[in-house]
C-alpha positions, -999 to 999 in steps of 0.1 A, spaced: -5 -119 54 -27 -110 23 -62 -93 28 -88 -122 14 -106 -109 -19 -146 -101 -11 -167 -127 -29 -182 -110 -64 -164 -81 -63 -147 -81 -100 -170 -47 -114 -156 -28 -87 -121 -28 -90 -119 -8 -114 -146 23 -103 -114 46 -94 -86 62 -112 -58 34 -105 -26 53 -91 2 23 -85 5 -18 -87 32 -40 -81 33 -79 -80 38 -108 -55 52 -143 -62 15 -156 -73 -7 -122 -76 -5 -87 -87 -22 -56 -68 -32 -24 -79 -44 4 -60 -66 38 -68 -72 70 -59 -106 72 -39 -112 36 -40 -95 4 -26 -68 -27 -34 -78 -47 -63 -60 -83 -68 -53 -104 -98 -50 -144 -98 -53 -164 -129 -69 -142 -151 -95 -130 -123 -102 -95 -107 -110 -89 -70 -117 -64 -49 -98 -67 -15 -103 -39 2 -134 -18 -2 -127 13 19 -131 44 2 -97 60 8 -67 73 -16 -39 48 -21 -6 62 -37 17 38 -38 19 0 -33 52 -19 -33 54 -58 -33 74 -86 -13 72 -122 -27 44 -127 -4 29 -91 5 15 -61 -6 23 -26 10 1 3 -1 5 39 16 -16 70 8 -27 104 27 -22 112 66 1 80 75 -23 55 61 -8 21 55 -21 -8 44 -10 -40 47 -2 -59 85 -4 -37 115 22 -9 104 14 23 120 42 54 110 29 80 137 25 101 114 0 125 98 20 134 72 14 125 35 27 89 26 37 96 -10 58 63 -17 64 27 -6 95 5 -21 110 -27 -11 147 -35 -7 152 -71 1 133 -78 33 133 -45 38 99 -24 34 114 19 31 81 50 31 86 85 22 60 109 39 62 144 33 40 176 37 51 209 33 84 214 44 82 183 68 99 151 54 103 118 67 116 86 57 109 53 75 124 14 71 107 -15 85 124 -45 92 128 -73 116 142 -51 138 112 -27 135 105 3 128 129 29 121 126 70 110 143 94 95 132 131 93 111 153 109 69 144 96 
């Protein structure tokens, strides 16, 4: 399920250093460092999610956005790695949504599917 845009929100999407984007079936995301998930639809910005936070990496479904940053944060539906290790990347294979945390020497890899949620790796 996609976050709904906030209402007059277009000046802000851009107020951080953009770091990643990908597109859906009718939109296409971005996400920043320090700021929050921008959408575009039909020529028109909005800001999605406000929350001061860094954002990494987003990847894209046909219908969903998937963005990961520092500490385990993920943001999309109700995903929660366990983790407090550095989310550095976010892909999707198929229906498939694959993270890569790392910090230090600790590294992780986790795949989400209809099964669940499956790891890799020691973060």
């Amino acid at each position: 399920m996609l976050p709904t845009p906030l209402a007059d929100s277009e000046a802000l999407v851009f107020a951080q250093p953009l770091s990643a984007g990908c597109a859906t079936a009718g939109s296409v995301w971005v996400v920043s460092d320090g700021g929050g998930m921008g959408r575009f639809v039909d020529g028109r910005r909005s800001l999605v999610d406000a929350t001061l936070r860094s954002l990494v990496a987003v990847a894209c479904t046909a219908t969903e956005a998937i963005a990961v940053g520092p500490a385990g944060r993920v943001v999309t539906a109700d995903i929660d790695l366990g983790t407090a290790c550095t989310v550095r990347s976010v892909f999707v294979r198929g229906t498939e949504v694959w993270f890569v945390a790392s910090d230090g020497t600790r590294a992780a890899v986790w795949r989400q599917d209809q099964s669940g949620l499956r790891r890799w790796g020691g973060c």
